[in-house]
PyMOL CGO cylinders between C-alpha atoms (Angstrom):
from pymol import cmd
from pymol.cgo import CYLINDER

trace = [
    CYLINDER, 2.60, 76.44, 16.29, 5.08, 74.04, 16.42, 0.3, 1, 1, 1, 1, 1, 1,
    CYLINDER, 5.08, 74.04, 16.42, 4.61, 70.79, 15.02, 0.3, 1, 1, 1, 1, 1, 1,
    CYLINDER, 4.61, 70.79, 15.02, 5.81, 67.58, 17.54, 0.3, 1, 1, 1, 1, 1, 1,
    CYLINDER, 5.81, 67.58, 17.54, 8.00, 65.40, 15.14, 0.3, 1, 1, 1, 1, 1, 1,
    CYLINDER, 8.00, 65.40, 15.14, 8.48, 61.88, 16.71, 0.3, 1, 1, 1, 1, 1, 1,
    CYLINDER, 8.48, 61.88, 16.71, 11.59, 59.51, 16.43, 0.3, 1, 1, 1, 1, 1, 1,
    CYLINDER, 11.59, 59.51, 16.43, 11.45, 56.44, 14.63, 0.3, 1, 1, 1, 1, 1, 1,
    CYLINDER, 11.45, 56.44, 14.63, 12.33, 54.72, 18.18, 0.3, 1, 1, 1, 1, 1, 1,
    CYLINDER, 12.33, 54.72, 18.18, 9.39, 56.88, 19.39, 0.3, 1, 1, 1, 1, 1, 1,
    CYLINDER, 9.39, 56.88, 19.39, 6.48, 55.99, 16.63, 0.3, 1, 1, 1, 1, 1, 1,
    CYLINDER, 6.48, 55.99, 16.63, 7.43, 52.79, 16.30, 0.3, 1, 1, 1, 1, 1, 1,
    CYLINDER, 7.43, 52.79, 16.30, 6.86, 52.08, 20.62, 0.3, 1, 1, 1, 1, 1, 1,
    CYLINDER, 6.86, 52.08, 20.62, 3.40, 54.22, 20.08, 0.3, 1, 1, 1, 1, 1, 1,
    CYLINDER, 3.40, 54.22, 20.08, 2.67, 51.32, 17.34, 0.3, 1, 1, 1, 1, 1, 1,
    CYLINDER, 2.67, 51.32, 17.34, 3.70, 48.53, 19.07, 0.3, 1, 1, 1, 1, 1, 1,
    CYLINDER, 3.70, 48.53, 19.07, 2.16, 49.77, 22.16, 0.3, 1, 1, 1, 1, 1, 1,
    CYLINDER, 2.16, 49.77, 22.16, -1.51, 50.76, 20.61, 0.3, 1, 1, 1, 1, 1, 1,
    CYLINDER, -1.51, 50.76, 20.61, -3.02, 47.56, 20.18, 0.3, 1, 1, 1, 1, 1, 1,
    CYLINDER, -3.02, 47.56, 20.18, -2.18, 46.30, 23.27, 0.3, 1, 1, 1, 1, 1, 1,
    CYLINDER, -2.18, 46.30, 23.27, -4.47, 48.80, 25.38, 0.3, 1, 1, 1, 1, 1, 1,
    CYLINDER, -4.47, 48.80, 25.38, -6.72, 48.77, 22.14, 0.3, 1, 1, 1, 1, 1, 1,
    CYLINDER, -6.72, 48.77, 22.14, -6.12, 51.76, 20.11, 0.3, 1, 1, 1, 1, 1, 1,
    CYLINDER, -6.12, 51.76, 20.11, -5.31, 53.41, 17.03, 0.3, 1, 1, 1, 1, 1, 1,
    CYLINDER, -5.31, 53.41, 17.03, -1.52, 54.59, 16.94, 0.3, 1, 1, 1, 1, 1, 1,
    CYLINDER, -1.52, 54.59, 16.94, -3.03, 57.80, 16.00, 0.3, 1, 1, 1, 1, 1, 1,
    CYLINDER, -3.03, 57.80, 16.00, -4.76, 58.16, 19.28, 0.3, 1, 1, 1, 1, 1, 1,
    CYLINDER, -4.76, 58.16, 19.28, -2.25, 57.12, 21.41, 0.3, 1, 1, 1, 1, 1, 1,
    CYLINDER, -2.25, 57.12, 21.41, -0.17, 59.83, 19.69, 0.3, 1, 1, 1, 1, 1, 1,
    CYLINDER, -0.17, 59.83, 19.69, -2.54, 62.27, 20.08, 0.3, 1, 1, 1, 1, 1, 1,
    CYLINDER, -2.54, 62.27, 20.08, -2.35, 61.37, 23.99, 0.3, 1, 1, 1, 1, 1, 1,
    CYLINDER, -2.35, 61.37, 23.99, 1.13, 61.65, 24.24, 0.3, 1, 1, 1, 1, 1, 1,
    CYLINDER, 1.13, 61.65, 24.24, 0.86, 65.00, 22.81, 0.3, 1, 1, 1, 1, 1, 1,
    CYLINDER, 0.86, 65.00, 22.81, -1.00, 66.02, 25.64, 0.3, 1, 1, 1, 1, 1, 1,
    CYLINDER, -1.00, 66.02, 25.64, 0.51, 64.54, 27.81, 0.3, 1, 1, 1, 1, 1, 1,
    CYLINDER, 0.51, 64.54, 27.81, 4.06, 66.53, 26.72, 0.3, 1, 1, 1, 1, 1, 1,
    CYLINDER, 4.06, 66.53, 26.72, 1.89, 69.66, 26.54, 0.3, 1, 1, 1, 1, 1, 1,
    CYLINDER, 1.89, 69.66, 26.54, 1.00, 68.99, 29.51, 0.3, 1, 1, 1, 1, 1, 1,
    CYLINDER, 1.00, 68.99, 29.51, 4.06, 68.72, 31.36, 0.3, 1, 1, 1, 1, 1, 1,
    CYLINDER, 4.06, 68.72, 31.36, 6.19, 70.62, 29.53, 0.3, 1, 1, 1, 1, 1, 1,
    CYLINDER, 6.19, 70.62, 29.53, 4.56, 74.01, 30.49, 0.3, 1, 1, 1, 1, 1, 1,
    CYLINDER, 4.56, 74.01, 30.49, 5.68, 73.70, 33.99, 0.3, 1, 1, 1, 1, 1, 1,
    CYLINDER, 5.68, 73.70, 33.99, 8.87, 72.63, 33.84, 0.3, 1, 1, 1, 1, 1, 1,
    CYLINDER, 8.87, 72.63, 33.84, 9.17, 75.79, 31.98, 0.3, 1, 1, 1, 1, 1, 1,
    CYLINDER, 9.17, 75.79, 31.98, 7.68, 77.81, 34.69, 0.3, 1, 1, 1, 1, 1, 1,
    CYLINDER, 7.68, 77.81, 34.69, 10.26, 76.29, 37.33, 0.3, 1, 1, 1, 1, 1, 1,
    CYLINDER, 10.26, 76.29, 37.33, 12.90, 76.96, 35.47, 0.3, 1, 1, 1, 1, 1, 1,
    CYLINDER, 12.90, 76.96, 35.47, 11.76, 80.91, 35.24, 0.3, 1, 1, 1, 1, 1, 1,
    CYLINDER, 11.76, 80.91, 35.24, 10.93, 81.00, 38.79, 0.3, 1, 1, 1, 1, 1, 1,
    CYLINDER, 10.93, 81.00, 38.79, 14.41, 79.96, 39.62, 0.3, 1, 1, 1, 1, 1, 1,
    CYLINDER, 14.41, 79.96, 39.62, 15.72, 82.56, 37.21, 0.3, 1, 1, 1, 1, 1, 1,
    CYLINDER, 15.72, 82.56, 37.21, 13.89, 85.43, 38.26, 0.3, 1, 1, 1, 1, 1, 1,
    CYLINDER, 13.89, 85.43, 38.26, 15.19, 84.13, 41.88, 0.3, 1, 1, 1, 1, 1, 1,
    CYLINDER, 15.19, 84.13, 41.88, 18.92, 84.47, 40.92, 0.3, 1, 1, 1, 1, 1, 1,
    CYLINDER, 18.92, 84.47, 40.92, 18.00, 87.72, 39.30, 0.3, 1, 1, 1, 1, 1, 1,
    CYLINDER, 18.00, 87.72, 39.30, 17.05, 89.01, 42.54, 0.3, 1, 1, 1, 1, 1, 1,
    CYLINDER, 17.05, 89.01, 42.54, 19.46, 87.72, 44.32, 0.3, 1, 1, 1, 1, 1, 1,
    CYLINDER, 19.46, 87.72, 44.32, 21.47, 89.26, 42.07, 0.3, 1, 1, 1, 1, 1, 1,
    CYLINDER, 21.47, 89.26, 42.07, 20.13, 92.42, 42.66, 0.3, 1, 1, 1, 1, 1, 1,
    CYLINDER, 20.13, 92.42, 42.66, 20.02, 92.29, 46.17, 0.3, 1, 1, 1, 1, 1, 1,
    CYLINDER, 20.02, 92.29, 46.17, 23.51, 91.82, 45.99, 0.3, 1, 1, 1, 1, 1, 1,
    CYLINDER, 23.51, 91.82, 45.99, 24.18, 95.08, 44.05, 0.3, 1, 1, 1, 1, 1, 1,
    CYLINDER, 24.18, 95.08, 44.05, 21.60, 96.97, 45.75, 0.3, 1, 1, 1, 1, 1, 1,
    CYLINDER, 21.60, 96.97, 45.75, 23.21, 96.10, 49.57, 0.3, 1, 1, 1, 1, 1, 1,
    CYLINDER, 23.21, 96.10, 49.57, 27.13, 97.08, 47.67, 0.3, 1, 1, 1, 1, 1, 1,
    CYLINDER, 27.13, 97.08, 47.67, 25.45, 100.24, 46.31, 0.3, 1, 1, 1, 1, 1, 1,
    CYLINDER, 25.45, 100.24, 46.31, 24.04, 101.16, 49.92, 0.3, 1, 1, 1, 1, 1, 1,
    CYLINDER, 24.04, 101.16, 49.92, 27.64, 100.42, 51.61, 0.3, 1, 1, 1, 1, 1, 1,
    CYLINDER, 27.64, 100.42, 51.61, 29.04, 103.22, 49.08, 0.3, 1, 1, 1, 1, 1, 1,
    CYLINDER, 29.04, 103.22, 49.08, 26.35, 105.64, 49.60, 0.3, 1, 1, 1, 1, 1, 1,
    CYLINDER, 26.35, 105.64, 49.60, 27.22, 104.49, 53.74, 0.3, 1, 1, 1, 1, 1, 1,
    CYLINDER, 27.22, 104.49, 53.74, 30.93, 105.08, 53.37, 0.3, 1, 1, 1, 1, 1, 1,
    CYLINDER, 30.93, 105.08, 53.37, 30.60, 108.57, 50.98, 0.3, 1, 1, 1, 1, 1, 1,
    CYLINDER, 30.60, 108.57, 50.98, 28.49, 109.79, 53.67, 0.3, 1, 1, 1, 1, 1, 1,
    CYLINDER, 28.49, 109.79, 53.67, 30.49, 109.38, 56.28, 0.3, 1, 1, 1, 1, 1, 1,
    CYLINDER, 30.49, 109.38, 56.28, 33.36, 110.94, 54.61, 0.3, 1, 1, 1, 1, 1, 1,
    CYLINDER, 33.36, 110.94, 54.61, 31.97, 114.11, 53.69, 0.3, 1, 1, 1, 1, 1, 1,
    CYLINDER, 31.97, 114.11, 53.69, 30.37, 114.48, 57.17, 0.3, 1, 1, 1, 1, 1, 1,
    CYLINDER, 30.37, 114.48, 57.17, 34.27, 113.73, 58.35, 0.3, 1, 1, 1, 1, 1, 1,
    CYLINDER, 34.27, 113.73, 58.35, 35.31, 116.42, 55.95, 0.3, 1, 1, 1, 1, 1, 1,
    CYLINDER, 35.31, 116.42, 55.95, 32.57, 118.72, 57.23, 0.3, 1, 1, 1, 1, 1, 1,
    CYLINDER, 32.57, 118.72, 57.23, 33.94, 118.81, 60.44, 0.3, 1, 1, 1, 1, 1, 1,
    CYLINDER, 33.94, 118.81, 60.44, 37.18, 120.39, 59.71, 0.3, 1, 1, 1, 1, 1, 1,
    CYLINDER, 37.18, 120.39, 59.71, 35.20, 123.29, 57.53, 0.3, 1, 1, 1, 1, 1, 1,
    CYLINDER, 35.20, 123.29, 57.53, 34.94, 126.39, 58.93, 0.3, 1, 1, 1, 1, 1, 1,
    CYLINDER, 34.94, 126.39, 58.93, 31.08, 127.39, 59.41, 0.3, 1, 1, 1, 1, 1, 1,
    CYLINDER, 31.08, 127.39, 59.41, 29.96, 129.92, 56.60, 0.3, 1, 1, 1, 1, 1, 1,
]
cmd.load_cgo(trace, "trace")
């Protein structure tokens, strides 16, 4: 588990802050850990919805050329099959 390392700017605004809404710096820490936990988590998520979206996009893109070359093959060996003599 990773441990959440704070700035200087960061600890001291979470003990200048704590006694004003009657605190320990501790707790308010603690809280803001949570809170980042917290939020953190689905940021993450969005970000590998919209990947897995370009991915298939992606694919779909490869899977509609692949189909037009599997379209255009067959329809030049049923051109070439024309010309054959039957067997």
């Amino acid at each position: 588990m990773k441990r959440q390392t704070y700035t200087p700017a960061t600890w001291s605004a979470i003990q200048a802050i704590a006694p004003k809404i009657g605190c320990t710096p501790e707790t308010l820490r603690s809280w803001h850990k949570k809170h980042i936990d917290q939020t953190i988590p689905a940021s993450v998520q969005a970000q590998s919805q919209e990947q897995r979206i370009k991915d298939l996009e992606r694919e779909c893109r490869e899977l509609k050329q692949a189909n037009e070359i599997i379209r255009k093959a067959a329809a030049f060996f049923a051109q070439a099959e024309k010309g054959r003599p039957p067997k």
